[in-house]
C-alpha positions as CSV (number, residue, x, y, z in Angstrom):
1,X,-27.0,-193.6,42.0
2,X,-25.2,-190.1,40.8
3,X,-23.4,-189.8,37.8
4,X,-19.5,-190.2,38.4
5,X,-17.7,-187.5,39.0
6,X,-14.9,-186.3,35.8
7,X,-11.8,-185.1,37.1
8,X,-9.6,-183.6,34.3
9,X,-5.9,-183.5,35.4
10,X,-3.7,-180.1,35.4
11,X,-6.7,-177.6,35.6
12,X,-5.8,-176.9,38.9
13,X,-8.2,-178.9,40.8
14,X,-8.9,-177.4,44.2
15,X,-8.1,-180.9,45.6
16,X,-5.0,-181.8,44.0
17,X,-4.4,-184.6,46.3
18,X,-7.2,-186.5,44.0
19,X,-5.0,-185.9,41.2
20,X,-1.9,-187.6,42.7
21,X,-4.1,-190.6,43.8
22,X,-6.1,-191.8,40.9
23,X,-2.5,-191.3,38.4
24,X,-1.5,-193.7,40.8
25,X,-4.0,-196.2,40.0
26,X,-5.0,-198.9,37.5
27,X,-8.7,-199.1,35.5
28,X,-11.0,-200.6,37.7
29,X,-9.3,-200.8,40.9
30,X,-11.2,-199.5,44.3
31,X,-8.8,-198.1,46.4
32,X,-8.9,-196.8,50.1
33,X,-6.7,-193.6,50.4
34,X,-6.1,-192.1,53.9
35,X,-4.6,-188.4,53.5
36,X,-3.3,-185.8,56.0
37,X,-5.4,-182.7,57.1
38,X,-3.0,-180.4,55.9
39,X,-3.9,-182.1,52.2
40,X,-7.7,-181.9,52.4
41,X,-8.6,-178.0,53.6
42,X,-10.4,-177.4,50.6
43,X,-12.1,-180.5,51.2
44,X,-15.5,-179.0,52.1
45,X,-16.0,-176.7,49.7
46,X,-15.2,-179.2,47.1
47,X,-17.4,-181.6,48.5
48,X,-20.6,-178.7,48.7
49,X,-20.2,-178.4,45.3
50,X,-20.4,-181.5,44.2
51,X,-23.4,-182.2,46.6
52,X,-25.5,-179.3,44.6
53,X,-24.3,-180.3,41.2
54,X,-27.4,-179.9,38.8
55,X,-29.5,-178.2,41.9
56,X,-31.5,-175.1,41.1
57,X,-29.9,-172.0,42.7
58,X,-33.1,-172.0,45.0
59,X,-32.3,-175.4,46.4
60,X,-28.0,-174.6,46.9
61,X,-27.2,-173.4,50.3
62,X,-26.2,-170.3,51.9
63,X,-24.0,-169.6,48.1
64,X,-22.5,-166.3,49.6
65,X,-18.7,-167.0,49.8
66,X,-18.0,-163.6,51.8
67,X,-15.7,-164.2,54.8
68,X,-18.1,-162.4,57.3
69,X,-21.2,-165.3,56.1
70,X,-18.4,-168.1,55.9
71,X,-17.4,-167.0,60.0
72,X,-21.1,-166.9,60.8
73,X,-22.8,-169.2,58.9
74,X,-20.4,-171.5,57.3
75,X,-21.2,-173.5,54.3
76,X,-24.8,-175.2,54.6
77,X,-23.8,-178.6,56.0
78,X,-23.0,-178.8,59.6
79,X,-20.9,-181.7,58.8
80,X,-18.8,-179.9,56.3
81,X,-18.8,-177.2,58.8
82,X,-16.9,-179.1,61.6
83,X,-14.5,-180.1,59.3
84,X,-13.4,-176.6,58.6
85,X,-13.9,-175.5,62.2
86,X,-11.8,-178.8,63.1
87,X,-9.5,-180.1,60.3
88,X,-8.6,-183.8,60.2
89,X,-7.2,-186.8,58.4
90,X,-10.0,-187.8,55.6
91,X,-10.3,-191.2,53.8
92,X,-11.1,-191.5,50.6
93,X,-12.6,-194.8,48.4
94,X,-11.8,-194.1,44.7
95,X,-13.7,-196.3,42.4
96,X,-10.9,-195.5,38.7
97,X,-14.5,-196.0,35.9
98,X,-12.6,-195.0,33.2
99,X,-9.4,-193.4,31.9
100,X,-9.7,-190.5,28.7
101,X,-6.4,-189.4,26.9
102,X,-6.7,-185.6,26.0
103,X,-7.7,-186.2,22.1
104,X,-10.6,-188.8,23.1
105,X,-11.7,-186.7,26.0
106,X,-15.0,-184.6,24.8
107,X,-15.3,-181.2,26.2
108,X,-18.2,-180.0,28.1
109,X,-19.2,-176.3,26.5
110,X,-18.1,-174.5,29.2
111,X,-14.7,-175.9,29.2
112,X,-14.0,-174.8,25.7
113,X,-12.4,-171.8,24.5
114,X,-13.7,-169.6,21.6
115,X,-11.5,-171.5,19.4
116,X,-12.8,-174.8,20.3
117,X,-16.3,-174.0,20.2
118,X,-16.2,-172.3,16.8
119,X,-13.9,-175.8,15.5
120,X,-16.8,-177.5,16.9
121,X,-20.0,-175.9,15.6
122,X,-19.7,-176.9,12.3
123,X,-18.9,-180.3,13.1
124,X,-21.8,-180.5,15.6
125,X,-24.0,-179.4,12.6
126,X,-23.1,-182.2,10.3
127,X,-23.4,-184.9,12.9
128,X,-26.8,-183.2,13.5
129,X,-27.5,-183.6,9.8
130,X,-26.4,-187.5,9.7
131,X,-28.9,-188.6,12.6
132,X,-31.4,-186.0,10.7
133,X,-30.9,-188.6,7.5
134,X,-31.1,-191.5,10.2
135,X,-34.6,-190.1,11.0
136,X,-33.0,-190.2,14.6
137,X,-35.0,-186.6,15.1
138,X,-34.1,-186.2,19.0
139,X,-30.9,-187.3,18.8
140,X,-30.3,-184.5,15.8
141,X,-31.8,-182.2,18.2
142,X,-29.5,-182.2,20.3
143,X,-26.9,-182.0,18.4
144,X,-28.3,-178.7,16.6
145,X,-29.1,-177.2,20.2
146,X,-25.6,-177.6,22.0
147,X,-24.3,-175.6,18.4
148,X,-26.7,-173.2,19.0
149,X,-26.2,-173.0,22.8
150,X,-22.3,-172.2,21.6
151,X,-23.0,-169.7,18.7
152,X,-25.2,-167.8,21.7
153,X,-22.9,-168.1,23.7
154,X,-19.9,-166.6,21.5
155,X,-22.9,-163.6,19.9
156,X,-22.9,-162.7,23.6
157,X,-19.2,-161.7,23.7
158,X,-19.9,-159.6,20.4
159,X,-21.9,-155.7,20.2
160,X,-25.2,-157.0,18.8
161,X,-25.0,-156.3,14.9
162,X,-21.3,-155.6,14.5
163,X,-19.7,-158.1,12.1
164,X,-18.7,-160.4,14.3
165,X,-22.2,-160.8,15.8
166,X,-23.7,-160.6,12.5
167,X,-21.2,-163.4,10.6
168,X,-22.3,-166.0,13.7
169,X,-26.0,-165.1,13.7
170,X,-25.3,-166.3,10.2
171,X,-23.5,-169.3,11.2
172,X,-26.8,-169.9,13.6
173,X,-29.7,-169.7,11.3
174,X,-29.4,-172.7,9.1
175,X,-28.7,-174.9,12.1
176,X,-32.0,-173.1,13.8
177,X,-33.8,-174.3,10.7
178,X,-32.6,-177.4,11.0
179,X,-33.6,-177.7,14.9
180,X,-36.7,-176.1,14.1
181,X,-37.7,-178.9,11.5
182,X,-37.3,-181.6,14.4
183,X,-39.2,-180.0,16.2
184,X,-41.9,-180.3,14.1
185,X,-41.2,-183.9,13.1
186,X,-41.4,-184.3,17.0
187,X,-44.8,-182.5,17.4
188,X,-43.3,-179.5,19.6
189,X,-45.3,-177.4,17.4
190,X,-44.7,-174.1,20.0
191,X,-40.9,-174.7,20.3
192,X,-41.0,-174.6,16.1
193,X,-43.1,-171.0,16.2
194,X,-40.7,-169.1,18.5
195,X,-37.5,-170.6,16.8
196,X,-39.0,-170.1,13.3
197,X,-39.9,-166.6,14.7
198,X,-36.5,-165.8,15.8
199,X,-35.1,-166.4,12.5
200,X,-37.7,-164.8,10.6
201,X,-36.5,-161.5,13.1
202,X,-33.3,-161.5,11.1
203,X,-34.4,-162.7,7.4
204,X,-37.8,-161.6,7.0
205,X,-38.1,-163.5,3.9
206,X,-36.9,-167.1,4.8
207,X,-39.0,-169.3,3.0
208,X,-38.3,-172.5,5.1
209,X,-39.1,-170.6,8.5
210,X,-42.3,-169.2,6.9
211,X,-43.2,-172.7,5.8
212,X,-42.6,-174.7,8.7
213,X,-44.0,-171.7,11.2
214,X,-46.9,-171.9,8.8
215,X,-47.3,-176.4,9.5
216,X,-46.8,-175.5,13.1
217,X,-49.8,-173.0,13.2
218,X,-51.9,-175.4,11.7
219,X,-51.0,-177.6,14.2
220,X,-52.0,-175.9,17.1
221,X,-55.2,-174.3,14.9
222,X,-54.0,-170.7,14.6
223,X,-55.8,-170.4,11.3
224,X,-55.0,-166.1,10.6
225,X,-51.4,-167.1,11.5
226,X,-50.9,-170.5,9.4
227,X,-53.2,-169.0,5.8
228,X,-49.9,-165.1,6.6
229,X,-47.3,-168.0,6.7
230,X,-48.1,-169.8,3.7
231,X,-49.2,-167.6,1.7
232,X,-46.1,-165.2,2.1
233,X,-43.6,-168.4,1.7
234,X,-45.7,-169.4,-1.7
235,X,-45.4,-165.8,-2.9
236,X,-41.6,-166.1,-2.2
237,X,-41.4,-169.2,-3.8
238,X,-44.4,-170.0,-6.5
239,X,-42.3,-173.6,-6.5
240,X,-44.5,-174.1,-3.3
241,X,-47.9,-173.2,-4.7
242,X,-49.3,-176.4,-5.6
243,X,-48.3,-177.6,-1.9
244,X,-49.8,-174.1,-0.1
245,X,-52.7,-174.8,-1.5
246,X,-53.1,-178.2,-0.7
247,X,-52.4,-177.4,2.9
248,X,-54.8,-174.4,3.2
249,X,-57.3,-176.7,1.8
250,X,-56.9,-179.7,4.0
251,X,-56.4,-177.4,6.6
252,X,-59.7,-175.6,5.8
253,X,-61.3,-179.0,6.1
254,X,-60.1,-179.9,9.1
255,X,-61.7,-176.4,10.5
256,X,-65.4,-177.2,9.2
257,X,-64.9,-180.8,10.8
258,X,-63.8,-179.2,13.9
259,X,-66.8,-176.5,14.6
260,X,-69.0,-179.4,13.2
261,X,-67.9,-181.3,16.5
262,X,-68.2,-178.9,19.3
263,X,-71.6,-177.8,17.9
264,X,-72.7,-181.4,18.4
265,X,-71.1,-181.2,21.8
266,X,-72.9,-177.9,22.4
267,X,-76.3,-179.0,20.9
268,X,-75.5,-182.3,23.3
269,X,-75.0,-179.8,26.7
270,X,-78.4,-177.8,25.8
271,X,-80.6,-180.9,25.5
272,X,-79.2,-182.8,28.6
């Protein structure tokens, strides 16, 4: 079963009808509507997108809106198609799930104004933070990518490196940290190298992106690329010298372990 459908009352809803039906009905009730042609003309656009919600644009059909491809091709759906070539009453079942006021009802991203996304970003950040204490790593995840998904959204509307790009790139980079860190709590170790990588683009000496693109190499074995890392975060911070060379060292054991295996395996092929 699809997820229901949200209608938010006075955006101007192509199908304002809907609006005037469900205001007139009470939480939980299933109600049969019949409504005149003249009502439901947008009907069948309305309905096509809501059929290729979520559908990759390779999968939508014929998503040209120009009048000549409308006359000669229509919309994708021969049904929806005979209802624009030959309008007629429609009847609707409305199933009312669930009623939101306007300062309960959460936002989807692309709703949002500037306004509301910057309100939101630091507040997305700190619930981020709370599930990060929680040890609720994917849940915190999220949280820190839909603030990052805003911020890049916003940087976009801004001349790369002009102040206003440059004071929410610094908005971005702490919560990137912060993402990047569940990653690797969550063993996504090539997620945490190209995040950790994009903020090292901007601040060169971070010492918590070298560090935790450094763990993330030795995950995946990059020994040249986890020894850089490490050794340029200890440098940066002598604090971390004591664990740097712990990690280099367990690290260096789990090599020698490692070649120590396949030449078994290899010594195992050749005698077979």
């Amino acid at each position: 079963m699809g997820k229901p459908m949200e209608l938010v009352l006075g955006k101007k809803f192509k199908l304002e009808i809907w609006e005037v039906i469900v205001q007139k009905m009470a939480l939980n009730e299933v109600a049969r509507f019949r409504v005149n042609k003249s009502l439901v003309t947008a009907y069948p656009f309305v309905s096509k997108t809501l059929r290729e919600v979520g559908k990759p644009a390779s999968e939508k059909r014929n998503h040209h809106c120009c009048g000549v491809t409308l006359q000669n091709e229509g919309i994708g759906y021969d049904d929806l198609n005979d209802l624009i070539t030959n309008p007629q009453d429609l009847e609707f079942t409305i199933e009312l799930l669930e009623v939101v006021s306007p300062n309960e009802y959460e936002k989807e991203t692309w709703q949002m104004t500037e306004e509301e996304k910057l309100k939101s970003i630091p507040k997305l950040r700190e619930k981020g933070n709370s599930l990060f204490k929680k040890k609720d790593y994917q849940a915190a995840s999220d949280s820190y990518a839909t603030a990052i998904g805003m911020l890049e959204q916003l940087m976009l509307m801004e001349k790369p490196n002009d102040e206003d790009w440059l004071a929410l790139n610094e908005m971005k980079i702490p919560i990137l940290l912060n993402y990047a860190q569940c990653k690797l709590l969550n063993k996504e170790y090539y997620d945490v190298i190209e995040h950790c990588t994009t903020v090292l683009k901007s601040d060169p000496g971070n010492v918590k992106a070298l560090y935790r693109r450094g763990k993330a190499h030795i995950a995946v074995w990059n020994e040249v690329e986890a020894t850089r890392d490490l050794k340029r975060a200890a440098e940066l911070d002598p604090s971390l010298n004591t664990v740097v060379e712990k990690e280099l060292h367990s690290f260096a054991v789990a090599i020698k372990e490692k070649e120590q295996v396949e030449k078994k395996k290899l010594a195992q092929m050749f005698n077979k």
